[in-house]
C-alpha positions as CSV (number, residue, x, y, z in Angstrom):
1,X,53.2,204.9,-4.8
2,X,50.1,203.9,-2.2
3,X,51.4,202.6,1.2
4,X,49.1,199.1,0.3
5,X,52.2,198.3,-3.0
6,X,54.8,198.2,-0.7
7,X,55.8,194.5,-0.3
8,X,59.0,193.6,1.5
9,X,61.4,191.2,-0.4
10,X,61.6,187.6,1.3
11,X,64.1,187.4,4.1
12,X,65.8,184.9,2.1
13,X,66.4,187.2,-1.0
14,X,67.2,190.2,1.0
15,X,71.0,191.0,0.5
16,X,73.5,191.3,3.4
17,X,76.4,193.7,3.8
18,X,78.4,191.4,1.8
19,X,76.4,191.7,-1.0
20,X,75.4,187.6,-1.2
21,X,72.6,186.2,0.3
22,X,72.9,184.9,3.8
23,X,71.7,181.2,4.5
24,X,68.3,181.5,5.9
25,X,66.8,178.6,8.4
26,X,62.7,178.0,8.4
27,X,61.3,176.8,11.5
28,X,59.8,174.4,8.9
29,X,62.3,173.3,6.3
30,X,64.1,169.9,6.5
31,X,67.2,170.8,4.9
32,X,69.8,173.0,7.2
33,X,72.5,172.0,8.9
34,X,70.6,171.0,11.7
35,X,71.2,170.8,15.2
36,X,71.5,167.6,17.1
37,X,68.3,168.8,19.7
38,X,66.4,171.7,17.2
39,X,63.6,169.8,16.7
40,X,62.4,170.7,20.4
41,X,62.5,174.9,18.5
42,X,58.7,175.0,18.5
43,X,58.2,174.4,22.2
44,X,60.8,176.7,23.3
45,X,61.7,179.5,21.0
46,X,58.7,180.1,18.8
47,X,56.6,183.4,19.9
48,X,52.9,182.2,20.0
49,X,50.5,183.7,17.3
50,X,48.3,186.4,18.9
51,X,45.1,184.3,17.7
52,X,41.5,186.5,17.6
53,X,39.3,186.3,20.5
54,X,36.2,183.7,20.4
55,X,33.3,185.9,20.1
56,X,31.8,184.7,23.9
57,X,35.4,184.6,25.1
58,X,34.2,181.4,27.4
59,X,36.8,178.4,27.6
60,X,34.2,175.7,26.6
61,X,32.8,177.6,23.7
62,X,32.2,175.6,20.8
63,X,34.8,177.7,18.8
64,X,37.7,176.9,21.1
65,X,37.0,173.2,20.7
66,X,40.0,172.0,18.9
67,X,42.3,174.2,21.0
68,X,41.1,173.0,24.1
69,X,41.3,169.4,23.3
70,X,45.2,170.2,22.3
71,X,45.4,171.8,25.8
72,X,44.1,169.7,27.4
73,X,46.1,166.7,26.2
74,X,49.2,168.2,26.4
75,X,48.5,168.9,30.1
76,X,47.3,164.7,30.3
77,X,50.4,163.6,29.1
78,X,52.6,166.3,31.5
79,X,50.6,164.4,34.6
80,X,51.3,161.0,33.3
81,X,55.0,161.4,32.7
82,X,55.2,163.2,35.9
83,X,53.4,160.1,37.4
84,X,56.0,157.7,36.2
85,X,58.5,159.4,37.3
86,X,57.8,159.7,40.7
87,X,57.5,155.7,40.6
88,X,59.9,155.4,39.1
89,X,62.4,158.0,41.3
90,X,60.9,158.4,44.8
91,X,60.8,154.4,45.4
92,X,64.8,154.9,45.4
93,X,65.2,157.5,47.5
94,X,62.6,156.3,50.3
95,X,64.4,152.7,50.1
96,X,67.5,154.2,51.0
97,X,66.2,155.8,53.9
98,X,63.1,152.9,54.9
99,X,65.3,149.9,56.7
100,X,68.6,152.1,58.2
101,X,67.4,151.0,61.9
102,X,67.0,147.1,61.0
103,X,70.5,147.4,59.5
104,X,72.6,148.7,62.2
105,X,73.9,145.4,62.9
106,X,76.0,146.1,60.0
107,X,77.7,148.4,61.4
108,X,81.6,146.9,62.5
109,X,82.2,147.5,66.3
110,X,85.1,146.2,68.5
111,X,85.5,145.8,72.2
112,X,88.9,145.3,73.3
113,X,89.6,143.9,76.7
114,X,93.2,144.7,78.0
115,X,91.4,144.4,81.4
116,X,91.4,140.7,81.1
117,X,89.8,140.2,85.1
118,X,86.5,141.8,86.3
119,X,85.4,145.2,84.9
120,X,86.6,143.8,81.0
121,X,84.3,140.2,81.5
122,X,81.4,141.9,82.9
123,X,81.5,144.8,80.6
124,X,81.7,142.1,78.0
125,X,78.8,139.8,79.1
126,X,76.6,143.0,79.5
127,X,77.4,143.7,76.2
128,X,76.5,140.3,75.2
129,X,73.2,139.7,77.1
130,X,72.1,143.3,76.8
131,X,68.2,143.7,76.6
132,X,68.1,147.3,75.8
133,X,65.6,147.6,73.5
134,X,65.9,149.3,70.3
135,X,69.0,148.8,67.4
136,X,71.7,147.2,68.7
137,X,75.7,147.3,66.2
138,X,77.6,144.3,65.4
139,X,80.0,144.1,68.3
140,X,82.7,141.9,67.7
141,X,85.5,140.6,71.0
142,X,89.0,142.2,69.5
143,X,91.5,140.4,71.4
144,X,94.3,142.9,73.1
145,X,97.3,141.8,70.8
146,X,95.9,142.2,68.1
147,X,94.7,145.6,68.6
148,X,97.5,146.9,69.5
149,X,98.2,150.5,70.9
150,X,96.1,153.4,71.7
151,X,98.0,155.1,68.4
152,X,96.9,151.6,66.5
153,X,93.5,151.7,67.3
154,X,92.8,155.4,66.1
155,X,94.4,154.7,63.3
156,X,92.3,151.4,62.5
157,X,89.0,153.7,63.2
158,X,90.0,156.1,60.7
159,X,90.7,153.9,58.1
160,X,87.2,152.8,58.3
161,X,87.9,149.2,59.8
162,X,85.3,149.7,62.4
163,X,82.9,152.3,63.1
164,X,83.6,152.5,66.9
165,X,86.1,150.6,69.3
166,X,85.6,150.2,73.2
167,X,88.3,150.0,75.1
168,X,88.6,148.3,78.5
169,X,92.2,149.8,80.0
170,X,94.6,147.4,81.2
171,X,94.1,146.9,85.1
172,X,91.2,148.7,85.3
173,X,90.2,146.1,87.9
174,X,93.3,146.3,90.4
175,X,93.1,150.0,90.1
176,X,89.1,150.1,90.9
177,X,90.1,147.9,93.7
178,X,92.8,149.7,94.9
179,X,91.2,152.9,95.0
180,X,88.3,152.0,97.3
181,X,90.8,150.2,99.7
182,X,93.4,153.4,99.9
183,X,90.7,156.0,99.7
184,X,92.4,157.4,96.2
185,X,90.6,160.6,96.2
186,X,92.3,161.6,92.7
187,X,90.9,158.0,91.1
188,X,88.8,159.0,87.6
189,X,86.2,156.4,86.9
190,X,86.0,157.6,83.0
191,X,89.7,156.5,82.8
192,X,88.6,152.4,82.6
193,X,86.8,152.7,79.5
194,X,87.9,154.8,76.0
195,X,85.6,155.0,73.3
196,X,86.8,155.5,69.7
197,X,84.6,156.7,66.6
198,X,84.9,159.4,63.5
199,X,82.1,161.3,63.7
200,X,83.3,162.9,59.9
201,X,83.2,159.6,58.7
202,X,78.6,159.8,58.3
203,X,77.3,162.6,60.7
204,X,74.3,161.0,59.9
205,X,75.2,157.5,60.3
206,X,77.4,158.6,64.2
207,X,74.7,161.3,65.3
208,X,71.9,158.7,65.1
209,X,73.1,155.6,65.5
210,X,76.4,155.0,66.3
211,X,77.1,157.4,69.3
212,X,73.8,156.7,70.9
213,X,73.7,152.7,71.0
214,X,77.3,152.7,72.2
215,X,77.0,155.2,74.5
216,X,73.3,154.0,76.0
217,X,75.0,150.4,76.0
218,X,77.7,151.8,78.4
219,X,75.2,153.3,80.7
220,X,73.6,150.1,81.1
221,X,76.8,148.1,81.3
222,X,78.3,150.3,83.7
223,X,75.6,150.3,85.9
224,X,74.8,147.1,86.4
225,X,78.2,146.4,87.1
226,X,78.6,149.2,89.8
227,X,75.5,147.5,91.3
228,X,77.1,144.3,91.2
229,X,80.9,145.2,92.8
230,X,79.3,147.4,95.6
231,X,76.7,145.2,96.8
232,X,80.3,142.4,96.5
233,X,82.4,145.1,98.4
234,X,79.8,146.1,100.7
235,X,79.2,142.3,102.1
236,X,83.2,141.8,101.9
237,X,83.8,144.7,105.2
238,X,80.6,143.9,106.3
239,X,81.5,140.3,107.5
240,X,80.4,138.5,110.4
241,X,77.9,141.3,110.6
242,X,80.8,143.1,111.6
243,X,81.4,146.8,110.0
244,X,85.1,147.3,109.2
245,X,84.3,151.2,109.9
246,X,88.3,151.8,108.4
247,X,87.2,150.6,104.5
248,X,83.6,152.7,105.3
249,X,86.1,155.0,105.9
250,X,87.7,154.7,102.7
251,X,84.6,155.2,101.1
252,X,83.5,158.0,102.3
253,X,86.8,159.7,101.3
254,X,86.5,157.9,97.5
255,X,82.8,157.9,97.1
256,X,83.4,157.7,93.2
257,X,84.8,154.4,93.7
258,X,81.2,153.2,94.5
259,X,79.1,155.4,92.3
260,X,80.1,154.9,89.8
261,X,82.9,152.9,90.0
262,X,83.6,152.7,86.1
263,X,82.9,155.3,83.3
264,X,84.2,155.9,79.9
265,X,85.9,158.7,77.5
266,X,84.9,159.3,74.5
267,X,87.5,159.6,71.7
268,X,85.7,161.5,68.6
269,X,89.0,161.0,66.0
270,X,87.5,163.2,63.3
271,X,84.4,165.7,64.6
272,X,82.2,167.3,62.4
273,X,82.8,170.7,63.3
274,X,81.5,172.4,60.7
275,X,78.0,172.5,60.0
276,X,77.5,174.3,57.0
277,X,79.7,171.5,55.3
278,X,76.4,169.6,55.0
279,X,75.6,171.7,52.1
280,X,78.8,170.5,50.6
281,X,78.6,166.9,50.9
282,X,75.1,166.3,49.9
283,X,72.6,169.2,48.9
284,X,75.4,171.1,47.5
285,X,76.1,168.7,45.2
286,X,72.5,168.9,43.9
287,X,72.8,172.4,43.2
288,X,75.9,171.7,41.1
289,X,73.5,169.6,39.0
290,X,71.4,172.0,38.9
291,X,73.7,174.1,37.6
292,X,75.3,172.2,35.3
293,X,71.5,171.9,33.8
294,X,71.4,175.8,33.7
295,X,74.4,175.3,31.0
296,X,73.0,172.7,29.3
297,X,69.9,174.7,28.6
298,X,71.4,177.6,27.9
299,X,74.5,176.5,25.5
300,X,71.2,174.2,23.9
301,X,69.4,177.8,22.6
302,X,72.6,179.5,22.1
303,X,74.0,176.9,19.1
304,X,71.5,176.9,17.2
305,X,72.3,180.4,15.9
306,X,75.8,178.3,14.7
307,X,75.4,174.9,14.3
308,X,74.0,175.2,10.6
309,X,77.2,176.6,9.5
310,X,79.5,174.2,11.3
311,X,81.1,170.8,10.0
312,X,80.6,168.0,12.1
313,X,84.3,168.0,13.9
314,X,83.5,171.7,14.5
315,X,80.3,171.3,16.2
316,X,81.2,168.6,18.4
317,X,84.1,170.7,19.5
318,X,81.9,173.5,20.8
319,X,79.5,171.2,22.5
320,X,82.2,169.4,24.6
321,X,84.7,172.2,25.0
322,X,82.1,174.9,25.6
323,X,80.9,173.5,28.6
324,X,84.0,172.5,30.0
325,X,85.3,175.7,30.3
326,X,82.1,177.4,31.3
327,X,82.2,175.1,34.5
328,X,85.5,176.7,35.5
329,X,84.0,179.6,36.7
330,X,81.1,177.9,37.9
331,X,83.1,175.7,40.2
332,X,85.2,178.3,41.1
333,X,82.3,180.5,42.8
334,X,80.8,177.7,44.5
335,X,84.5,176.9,46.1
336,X,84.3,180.8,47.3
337,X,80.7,180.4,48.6
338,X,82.3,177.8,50.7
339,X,85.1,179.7,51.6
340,X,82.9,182.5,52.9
341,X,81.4,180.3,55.3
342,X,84.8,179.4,56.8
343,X,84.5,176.0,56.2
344,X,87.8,173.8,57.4
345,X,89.7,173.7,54.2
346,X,92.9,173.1,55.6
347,X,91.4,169.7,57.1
348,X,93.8,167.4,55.2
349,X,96.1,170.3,53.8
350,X,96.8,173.9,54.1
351,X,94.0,176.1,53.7
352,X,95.2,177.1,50.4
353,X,96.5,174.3,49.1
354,X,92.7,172.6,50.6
355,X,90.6,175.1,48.7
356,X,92.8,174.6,45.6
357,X,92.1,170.6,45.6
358,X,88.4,171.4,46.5
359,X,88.0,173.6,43.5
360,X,89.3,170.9,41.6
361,X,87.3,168.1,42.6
362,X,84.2,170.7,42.2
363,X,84.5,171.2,38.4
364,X,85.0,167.4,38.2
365,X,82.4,167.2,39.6
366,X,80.0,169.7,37.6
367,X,82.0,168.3,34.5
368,X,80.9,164.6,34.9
369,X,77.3,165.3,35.6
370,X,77.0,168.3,32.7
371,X,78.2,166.5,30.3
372,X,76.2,163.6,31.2
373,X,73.2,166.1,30.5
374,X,74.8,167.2,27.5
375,X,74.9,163.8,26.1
376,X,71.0,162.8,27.4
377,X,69.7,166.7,25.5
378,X,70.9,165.0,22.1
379,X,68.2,162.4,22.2
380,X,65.7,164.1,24.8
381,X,65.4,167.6,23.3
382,X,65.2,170.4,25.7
383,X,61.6,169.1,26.3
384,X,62.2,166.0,28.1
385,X,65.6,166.5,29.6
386,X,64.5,167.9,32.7
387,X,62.9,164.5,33.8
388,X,66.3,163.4,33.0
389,X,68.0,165.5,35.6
390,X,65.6,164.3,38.1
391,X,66.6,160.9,37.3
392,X,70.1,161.9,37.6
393,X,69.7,163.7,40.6
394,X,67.8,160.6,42.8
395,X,70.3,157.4,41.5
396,X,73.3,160.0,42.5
397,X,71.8,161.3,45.9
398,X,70.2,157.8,47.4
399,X,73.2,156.1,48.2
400,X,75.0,159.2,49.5
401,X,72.3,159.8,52.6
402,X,73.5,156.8,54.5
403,X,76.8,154.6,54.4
404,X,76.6,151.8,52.3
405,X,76.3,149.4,55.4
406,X,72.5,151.1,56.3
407,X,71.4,150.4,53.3
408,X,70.0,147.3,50.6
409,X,73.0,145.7,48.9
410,X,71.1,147.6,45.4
411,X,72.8,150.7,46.6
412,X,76.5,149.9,46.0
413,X,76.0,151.3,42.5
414,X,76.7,154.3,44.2
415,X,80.7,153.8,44.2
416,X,80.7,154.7,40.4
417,X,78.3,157.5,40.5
418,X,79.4,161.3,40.3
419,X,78.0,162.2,43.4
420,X,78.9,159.4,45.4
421,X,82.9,160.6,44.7
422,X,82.1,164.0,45.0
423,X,81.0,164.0,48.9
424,X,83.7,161.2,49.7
425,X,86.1,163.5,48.3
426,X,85.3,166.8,50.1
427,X,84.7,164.7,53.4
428,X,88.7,163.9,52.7
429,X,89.3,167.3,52.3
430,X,87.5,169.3,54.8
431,X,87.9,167.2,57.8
432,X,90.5,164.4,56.4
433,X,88.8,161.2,56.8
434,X,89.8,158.0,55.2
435,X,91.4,159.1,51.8
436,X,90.0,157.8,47.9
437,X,90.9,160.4,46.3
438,X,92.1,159.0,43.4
439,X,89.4,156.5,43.0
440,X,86.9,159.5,43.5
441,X,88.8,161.7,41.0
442,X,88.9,158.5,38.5
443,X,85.0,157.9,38.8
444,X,84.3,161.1,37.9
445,X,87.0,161.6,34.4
446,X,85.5,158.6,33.8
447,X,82.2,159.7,33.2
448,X,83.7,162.9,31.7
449,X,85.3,160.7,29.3
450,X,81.6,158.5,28.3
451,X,79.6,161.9,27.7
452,X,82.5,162.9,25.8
453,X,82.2,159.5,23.6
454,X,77.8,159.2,23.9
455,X,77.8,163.1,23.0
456,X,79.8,162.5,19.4
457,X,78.0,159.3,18.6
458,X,74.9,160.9,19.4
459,X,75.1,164.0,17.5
460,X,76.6,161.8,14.6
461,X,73.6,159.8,14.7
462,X,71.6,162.5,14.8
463,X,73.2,164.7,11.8
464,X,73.2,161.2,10.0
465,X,69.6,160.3,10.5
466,X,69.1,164.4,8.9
467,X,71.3,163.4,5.8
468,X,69.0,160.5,4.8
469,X,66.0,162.4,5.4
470,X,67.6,164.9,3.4
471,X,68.6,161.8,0.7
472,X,65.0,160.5,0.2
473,X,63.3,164.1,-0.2
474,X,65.8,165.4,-3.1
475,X,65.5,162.3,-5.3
476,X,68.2,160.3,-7.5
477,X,70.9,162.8,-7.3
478,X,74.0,162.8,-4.8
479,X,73.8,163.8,-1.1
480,X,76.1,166.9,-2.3
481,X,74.1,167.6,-5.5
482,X,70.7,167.5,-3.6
483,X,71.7,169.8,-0.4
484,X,73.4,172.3,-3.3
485,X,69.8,172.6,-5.0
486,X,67.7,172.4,-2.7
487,X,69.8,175.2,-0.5
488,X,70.2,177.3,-4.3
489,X,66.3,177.5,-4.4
490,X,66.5,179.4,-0.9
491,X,68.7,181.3,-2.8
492,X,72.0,180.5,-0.8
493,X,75.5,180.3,-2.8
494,X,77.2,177.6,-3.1
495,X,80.4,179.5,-1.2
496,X,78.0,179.8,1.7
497,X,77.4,175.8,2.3
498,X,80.5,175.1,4.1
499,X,78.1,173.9,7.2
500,X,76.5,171.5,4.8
501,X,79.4,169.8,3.1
């Protein structure tokens, strides 16, 4: 027998080890048990053809005309899809960014006068009539009763009533006054005023505009009130033109009772001492996206080797419960990333009992944004999907840069986003702000629980829309009767179409 009448049987009448033919799927044939997102196959999993050389090998040669045209089409559309959706995206992000400095007056401040005389009115009225230029928060006149204690007003800060509180200590007049008389050399001018913020509340939000309006504020108040009582005291033992050489005296033995008379201390309830915790509450919540898109991907190529063979309740139990479990690992690494950078876990609780709640929260987390993906690959194919996490990314990210009080009203969607949850939570946990955990936890199952829902329907649609198809190419004969035949002339038995019943 020549080499050349050797012919090998058709894969799809080859027997297997069980001696029955195995159910063969063609790139090209309408009828399998077809996955929800297949129909993407040729973009991603087909090898190209090794296609013969044009005989000039030039890219505009007159033989490569209809290939180029393809190419360059498909590269057109790329640009114009990538177009939209940087119009569509990037206008979100840069508007939650674009008017944070004409919205600090937002921004809940208190000033609380237990002074009630001098320093606590002019302090006030400088407030008031400041012409600093530049931001400026919405101070509000907190009167002493109903601020309460030291204790009360910390507490009021970290429940996120204000963003800052300034203090005026009670007789911080009479003890000014009484300094510079008796020549108190042990008098502190920071004791008059306290200052009261949580810096872990928005680093972002505190670092660049909270802290530094307050703080230049005070400057200027203080100042201009130092001015003010020396050049008072000075002409009070200076009378009659007369120098009263004992209060000069005084002074010289208190000088800080002149310059500069009245300071503050600043109070930071809740300091962001950890750094690399920025990674957590905003980029590192991209990258779990991210991640959770790696999955998606991957879990998309490795079902199709299944999903032909699987009934309906089958195959919608792998693509829910597959991912879900892969993310437990997932999360669990990036909690020990974390962990290796010593970031404060035992913020709220113990440092185990912390990273335990943080791993948690994590795989909620990658849960409600992966599934989310899942659901989108159904419709989108593996093609288009990515523009979908982009999307996804953006609407989840925008209105976590800034508190909600920086930016347009439109950004308050963000309180039922993944993301959104996801860096209020860990801020709870690493450094113990204001808690919503439970909120943030519910947010996020309930997103878990829509994909869950979007992903059946979907699939079911999609497996449905495939059954007509299937319907109106076999003719007159039941849905069973049709797949049976048309899956017997690719020689499959009929003990092999458990996928397709």
């Amino acid at each position: 027998m020549s080499i050349e009448s050797v012919h090998a049987l058709p894969s799809s009448r080859q027997p297997s080890a069980s001696g029955r033919a195995e159910p063969q799927v063609s790139a090209h044939d309408p009828f399998p048990g077809i996955d929800d997102d297949d129909n993407d196959d040729k973009s991603s999993n087909v090898v190209e053809d090794v296609q013969p050389t044009p005989p000039d090998g030039r890219l505009f040669s007159p033989e490569l005309a209809q290939a180029r045209r393809a190419y360059f089409i498909i590269l057109g559309r790329a640009l114009a899809l990538i177009s939209i959706l940087m119009w569509i995206c990037l206008p979100v992000y840069w508007a939650a960014l674009s008017s944070s400095a004409q919205r600090t007056t937002n921004l809940e401040a208190w000033y609380i006068d237990r002074d009630g005389s001098r320093v606590g009115q002019g302090l006030w009225q400088a407030f008031v009539n400041n012409t600093l230029p530049g931001p400026r928060l919405g101070w509000s006149m907190i009167r002493a009763s109903d601020a309460g204690s030291d204790d009360q007003i910390a507490q009021m800060i970290l429940n996120e009533q204000a963003w800052v509180a300034v203090v005026v200590e009670a007789n911080a007049t009479t003890r000014l006054t009484a300094a510079r008389v008796n020549g108190d050399t042990t008098y502190n001018p920071a004791s008059a005023i306290t200052v009261y913020y949580a810096q872990a509340r928005n680093e972002i939000a505190t670092g660049n505009y909270v802290v530094p309006i307050t703080t230049a504020l005070l400057q200027y108040a203080t100042e201009a009130f130092a001015t003010s009582s020396a050049q008072r005291y000075f002409a009070q033992i200076n009378a009659q033109g007369k120098v009263n050489d004992t209060a000069v005296g005084m002074l010289a033995q208190a000088p800080q009772t002149i310059s500069p008379a009245i300071s503050y201390t600043t109070m930071n309830l809740r300091p962001y001492t950890a750094p690399a915790a920025q990674a957590v509450t905003l980029v590192g919540n991209i990258f779990l996206c991210i991640f959770s898109f790696m999955i998606t991907m991957a879990h998309s190529t490795a079902r199709k080797l299944i999903s032909p063979y699987l009934r309906t309740p089958s195959y919608l139990l792998i693509r829910i419960m597959t991912p879900l479990i892969a993310y437990v690992p997932l999360s669990m690494s990036y909690a020990l990333v974390n962990l290796a950078f010593a970031l404060p876990f035992d913020g709220r609780y113990s440092q185990s009992a912390g990273f335990l709640v943080f791993f948690v929260y994590a795989y909620l987390g990658m849960a409600s944004l992966g599934l989310a993906l899942e659901a989108v690959i159904t419709l989108a194919t593996p093609r288009f999907t990515p523009f979908f996490l982009f999307i996804l990314i953006i609407f989840n990210v925008s209105p976590v840069v800034l508190p909600p009080e920086l930016q347009p009203s439109f950004f308050v969607y963000g309180a039922g986003f993944p993301i959104s949850n996801l860096s209020d939570a860990f801020r709870t946990i690493l450094f113990n702000t204001e808690s919503h955990l439970g909120r943030d936890a519910a947010v996020m199952v309930a997103w878990i629980l829509l994909s869950c829902g979007t992903i059946s329907l979907f699939t079911w649609g999609m497996r449905r829309r495939r059954s007509v198809l299937v319907q109106r190419l076999c003719g007159g004969k039941s849905s069973k009767e049709k797949t049976e035949e048309k899956l017997r002339h690719k020689g499959v038995e009929k003990s092999d179409m458990v996928g397709y019943a």
